[in-house]
Legacy VTK file of the C-alpha trace (Angstrom):
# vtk DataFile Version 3.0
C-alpha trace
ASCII
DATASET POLYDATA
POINTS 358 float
14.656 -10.224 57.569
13.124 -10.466 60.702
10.070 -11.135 61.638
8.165 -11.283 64.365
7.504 -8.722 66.608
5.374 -7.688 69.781
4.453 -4.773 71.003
5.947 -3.541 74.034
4.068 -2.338 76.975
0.560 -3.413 78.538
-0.845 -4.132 74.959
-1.762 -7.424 74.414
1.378 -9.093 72.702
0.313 -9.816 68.705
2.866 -11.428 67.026
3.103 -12.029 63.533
4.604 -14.691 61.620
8.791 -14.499 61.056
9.641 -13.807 57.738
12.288 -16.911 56.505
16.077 -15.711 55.879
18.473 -17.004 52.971
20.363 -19.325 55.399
17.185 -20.460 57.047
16.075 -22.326 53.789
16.262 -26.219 52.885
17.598 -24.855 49.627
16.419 -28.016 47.401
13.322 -27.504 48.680
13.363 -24.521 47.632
14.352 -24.661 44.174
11.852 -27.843 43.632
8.969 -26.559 45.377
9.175 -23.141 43.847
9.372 -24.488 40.314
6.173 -26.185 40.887
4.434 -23.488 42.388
5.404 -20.906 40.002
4.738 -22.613 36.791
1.134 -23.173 38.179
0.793 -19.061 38.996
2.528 -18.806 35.262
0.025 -20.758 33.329
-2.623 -19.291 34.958
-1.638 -15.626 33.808
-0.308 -16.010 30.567
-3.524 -15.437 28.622
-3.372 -12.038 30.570
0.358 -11.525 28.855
-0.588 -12.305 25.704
-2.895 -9.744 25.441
-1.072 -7.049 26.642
2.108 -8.293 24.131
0.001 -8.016 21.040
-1.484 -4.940 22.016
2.100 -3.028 22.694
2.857 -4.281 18.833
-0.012 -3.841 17.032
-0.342 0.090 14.896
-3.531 0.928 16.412
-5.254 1.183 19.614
-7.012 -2.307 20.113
-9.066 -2.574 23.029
-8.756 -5.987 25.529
-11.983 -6.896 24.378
-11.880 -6.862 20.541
-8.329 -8.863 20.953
-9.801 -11.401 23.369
-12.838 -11.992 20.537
-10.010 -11.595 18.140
-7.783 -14.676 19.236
-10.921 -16.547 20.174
-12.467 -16.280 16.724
-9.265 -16.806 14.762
-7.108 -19.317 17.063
-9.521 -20.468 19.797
-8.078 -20.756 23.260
-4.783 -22.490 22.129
-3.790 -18.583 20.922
-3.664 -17.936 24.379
-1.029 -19.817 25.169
1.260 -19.256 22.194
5.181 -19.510 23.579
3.769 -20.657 26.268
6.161 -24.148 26.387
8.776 -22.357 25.768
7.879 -19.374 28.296
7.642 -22.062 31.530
10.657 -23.744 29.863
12.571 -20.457 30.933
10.837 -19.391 34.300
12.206 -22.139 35.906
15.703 -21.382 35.894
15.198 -17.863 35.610
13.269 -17.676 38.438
15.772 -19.688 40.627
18.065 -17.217 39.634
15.772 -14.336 40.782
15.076 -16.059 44.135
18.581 -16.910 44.761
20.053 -13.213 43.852
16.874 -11.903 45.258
17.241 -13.216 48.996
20.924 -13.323 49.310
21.260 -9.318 48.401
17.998 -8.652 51.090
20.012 -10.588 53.888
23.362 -9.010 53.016
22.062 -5.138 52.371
19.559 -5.691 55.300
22.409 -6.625 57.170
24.564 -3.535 56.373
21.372 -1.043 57.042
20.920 -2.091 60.053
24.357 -1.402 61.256
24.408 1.582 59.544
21.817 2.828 62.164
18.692 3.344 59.651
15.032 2.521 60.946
13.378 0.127 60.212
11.202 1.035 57.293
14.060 2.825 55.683
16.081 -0.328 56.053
13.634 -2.728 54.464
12.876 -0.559 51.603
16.740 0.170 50.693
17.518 -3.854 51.029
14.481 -4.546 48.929
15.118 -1.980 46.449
18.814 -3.514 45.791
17.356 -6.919 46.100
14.809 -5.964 43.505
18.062 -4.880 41.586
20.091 -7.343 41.672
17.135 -10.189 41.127
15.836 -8.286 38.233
19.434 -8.606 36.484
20.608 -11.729 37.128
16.728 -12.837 35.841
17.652 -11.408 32.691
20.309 -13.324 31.607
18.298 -16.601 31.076
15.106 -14.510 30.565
16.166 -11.858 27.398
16.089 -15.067 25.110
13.194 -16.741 26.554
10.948 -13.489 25.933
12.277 -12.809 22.624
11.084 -16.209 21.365
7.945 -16.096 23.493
6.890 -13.077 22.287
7.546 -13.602 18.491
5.520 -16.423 18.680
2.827 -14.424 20.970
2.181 -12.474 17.857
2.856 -15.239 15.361
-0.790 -15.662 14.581
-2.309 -11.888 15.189
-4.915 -11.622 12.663
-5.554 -7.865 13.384
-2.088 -7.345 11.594
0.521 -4.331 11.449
1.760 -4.008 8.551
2.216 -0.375 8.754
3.006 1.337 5.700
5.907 -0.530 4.807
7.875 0.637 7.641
6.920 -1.801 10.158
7.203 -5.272 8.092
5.420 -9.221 7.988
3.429 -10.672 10.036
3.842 -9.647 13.686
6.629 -7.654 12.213
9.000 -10.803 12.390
9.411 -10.487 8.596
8.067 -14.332 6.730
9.937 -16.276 9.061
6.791 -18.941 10.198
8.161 -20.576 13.730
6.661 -24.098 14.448
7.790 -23.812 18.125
10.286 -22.565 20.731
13.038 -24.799 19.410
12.497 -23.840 15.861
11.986 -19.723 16.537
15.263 -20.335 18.167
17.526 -22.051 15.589
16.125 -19.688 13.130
16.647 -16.513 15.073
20.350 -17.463 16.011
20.934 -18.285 12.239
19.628 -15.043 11.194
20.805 -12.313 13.456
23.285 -14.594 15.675
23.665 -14.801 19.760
22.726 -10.849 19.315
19.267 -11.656 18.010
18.218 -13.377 20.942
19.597 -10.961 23.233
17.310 -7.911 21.580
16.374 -5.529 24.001
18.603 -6.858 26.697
20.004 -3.008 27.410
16.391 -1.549 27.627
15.196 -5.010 29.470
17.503 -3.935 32.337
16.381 -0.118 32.620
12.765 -1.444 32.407
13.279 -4.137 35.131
15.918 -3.462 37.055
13.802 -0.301 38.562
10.579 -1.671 38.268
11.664 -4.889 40.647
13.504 -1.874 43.053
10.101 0.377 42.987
8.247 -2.861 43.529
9.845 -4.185 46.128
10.362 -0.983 48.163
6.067 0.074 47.871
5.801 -3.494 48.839
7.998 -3.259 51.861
6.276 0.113 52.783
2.790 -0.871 52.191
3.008 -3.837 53.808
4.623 -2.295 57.182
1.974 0.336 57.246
-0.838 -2.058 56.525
0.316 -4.055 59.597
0.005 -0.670 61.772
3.064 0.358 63.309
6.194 0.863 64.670
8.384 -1.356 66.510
9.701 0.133 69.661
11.416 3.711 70.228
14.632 4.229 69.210
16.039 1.093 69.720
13.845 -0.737 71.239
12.940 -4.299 68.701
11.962 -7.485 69.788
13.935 -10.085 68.622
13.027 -14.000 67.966
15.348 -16.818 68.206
14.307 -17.426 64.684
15.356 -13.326 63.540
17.891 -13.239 61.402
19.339 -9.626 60.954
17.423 -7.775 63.216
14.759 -5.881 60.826
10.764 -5.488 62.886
7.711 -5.312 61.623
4.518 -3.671 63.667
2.281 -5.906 64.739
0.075 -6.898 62.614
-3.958 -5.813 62.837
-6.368 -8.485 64.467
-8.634 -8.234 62.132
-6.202 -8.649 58.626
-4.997 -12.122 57.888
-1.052 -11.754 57.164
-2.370 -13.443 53.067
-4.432 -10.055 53.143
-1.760 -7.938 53.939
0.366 -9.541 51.677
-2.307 -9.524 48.988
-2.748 -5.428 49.244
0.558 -4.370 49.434
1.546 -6.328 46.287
-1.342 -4.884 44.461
-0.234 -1.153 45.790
3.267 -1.479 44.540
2.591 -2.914 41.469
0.532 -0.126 40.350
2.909 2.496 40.823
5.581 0.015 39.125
3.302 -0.219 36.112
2.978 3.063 35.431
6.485 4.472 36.407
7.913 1.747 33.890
5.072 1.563 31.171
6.909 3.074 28.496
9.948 1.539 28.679
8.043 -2.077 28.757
6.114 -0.702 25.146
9.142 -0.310 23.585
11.101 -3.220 25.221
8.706 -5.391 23.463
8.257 -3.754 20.119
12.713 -4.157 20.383
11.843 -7.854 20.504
9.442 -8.340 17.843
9.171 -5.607 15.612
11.545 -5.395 12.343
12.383 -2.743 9.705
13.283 -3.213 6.193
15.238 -0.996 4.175
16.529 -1.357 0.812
15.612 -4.630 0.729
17.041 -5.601 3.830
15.460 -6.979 7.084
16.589 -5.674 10.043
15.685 -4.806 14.083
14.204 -1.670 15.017
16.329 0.677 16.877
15.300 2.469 20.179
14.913 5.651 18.388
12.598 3.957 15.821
10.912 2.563 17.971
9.968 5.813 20.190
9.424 7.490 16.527
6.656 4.872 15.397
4.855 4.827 18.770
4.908 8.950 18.697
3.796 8.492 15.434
1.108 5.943 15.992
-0.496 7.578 18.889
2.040 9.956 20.605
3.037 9.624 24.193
-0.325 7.852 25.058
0.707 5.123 22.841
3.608 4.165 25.267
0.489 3.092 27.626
-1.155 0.781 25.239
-1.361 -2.342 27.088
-1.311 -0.704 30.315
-4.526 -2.423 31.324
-3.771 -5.681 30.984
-0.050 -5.247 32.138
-1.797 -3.173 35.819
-3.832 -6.534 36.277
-1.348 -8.814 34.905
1.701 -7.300 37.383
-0.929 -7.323 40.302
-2.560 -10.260 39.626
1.073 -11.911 39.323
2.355 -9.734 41.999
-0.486 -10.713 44.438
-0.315 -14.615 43.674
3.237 -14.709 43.631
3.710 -13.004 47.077
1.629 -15.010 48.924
2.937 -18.550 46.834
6.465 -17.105 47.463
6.073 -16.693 51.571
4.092 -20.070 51.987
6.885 -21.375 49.744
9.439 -19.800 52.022
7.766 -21.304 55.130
7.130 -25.168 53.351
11.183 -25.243 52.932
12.338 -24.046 56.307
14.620 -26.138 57.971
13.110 -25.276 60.918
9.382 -25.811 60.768
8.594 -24.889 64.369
10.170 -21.730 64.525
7.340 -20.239 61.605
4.062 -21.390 62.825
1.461 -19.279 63.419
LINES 1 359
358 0 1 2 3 4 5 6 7 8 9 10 11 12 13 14 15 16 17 18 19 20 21 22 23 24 25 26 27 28 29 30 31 32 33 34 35 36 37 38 39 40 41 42 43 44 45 46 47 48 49 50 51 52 53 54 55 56 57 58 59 60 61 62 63 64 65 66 67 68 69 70 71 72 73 74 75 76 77 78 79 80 81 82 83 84 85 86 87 88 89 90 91 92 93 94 95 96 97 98 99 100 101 102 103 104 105 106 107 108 109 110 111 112 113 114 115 116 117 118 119 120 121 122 123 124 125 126 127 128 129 130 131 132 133 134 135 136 137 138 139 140 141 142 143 144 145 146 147 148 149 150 151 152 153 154 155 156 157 158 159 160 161 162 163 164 165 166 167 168 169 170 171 172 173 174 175 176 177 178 179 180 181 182 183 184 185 186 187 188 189 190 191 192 193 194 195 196 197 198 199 200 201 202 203 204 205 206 207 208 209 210 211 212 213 214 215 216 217 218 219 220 221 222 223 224 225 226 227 228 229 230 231 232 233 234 235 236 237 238 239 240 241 242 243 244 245 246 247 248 249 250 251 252 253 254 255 256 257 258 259 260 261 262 263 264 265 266 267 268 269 270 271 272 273 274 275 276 277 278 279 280 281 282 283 284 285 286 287 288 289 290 291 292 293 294 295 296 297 298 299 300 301 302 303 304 305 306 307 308 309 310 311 312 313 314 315 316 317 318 319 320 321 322 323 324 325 326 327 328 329 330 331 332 333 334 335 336 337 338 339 340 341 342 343 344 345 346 347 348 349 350 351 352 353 354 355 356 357
């Protein structure tokens, strides 16, 4: 998707940097790079995850504060980081999977808009909105199974409890299963509720990401083009680099914003409108995961149905927001780092080097 652009006319010529295209990529590079870069950004935000998992499970509105002093008093800083092996153990191939699906469908559909006649903006939002798509499912293939254990083991130690009138059963509502790490929660889950058991939530997973990536990445294209101020051309008229690669301008970008800046704002726009278009569906995604029922006797998982009955009954509709704080500054913080660590990573593994400089 294209990249650099000047302005035409007797304005001084600003160009910003071109953005890097699928085929432009030293895709080993890539993969290697990214795995290292990510993982950093992961660790780094997990503590922020954590805190908004336990409070989408637990019966009673818990503010950020009282479950920070809560896991600090009861597990010190190590309850932080619960899942968190196995969590990084699963970015790494789920986010090659989201880069790969992500860029290939942005060239393609860019590709296809374009031709189609569409401007500019409307071009880069529709190719990032399927990108976001198609990224966002392919993801969840390798990442359903990875949460699910993550998260049971997120909750594993929660001292503020839910045991919620015998409804809502055990200890982070995974029954008195006791999980001594990734490997373990994920013998015992297959032996108890088979390939299905790992795959909870994998229907509601998609509806919650597959959107939020499209809403995402659409704001983010938007934001980011009006940040930069402009237009390219009239009807028609783009400036093209040797480097382009479908034909998709940006405005130039402002003198006085630093392309990280840019970046940085638009990520932290889009991701607040994803976070609260998708809230709900993320509250019960998770209590899906990690929540159980028990009847006569019997353990098994919630159902969707139960699980929008408990919240309505815990809270009503409010209660589908509880998290929303840290899951706002989690998503931007995230959104924000990974942005920026994404394009520099883009630019590091360029075959190319000279044709991205600044």
């Amino acid at each position: 998707m294209s990249l650099g652009a000047a302005e035409e006319g007797s304005a001084p010529k600003i160009q910003i940097p071109a953005d890097v295209d699928w085929h432009m990529l030293d895709k080993s590079r890539f993969f290697f790079l990214g795995a290292g870069l990510f993982s950093g950004v992961s660790a780094a935000l997990y503590p922020v995850v954590v805190l908004k998992t336990r409070q989408q499970v637990s019966h009673a509105q818990v503010s950020c504060f009282k479950m920070s002093f809560s896991i600090m008093r009861y597990e010190g800083l190590r309850g932080f980081y619960r899942g968190f092996g196995t969590s990084l153990l699963g970015t790494i191939p789920a986010r090659a999977l989201y880069m790969a699906a992500l860029e290939v469908t942005k060239s393609s559909v860019g590709s296809a808009t374009v031709k189609l006649g569409l401007s500019d903006t409307s071009a880069l939002a529709v190719a990032n909105a399927a990108a976001g798509v198609s990224s966002a499912m392919a993801a969840q293939l390798v990442w359903t199974p990875v949460d699910v254990v993550s998260q049971r083991l997120m909750v594993q130690g929660q001292k503020n409890g839910f045991t919620s009138k015998g409804s809502l059963i055990g200890q982070g509502g995974i029954g008195s299963c006791r999980y001594k790490n990734g490997l373990d929660a994920f013998k015992k889950i297959l032996c108890a509720d088979g390939l299905r058991g790992l795959y909870r939530g994998f229907g509601i997973s998609i509806l919650t990401y597959a959107p939020s990536n499209a809403v995402w990445w659409a704001s983010y294209s938007v934001a980011n083009r009006l940040i930069r101020g402009g237009s390219v051309g009239k009807s028609g008229e783009r400036s093209r680099k040797d480097c382009s690669s479908y034909g998709l301008s940006f405005g130039a970008e402002s003198r006085s914003m630093p392309t990280v800046a840019v970046q940085g704002l638009s990520a932290a726009m889009a991701s607040g409108v994803s976070a609260i278009i998708t809230m709900p569906l993320d509250t019960i995604k998770t209590r899906l995961q990690v929540l159980d029922v028990e009847e006569n006797g019997r353990r098994r998982a919630l159902t969707t149905m139960q699980a929008v009955r408990s919240l309505v009954r815990e809270g009503g509709f409010s209660a589908c927001y509880r998290g929303l704080g840290p899951r706002w500054a989690s998503m931007a913080l995230s959104a924000t780092t990974m942005i920026t660590t994404y394009e520099f990573l883009k630019r590091l593994s360029a075959k190319n080097q000279e044709c991205f400089g600044s």
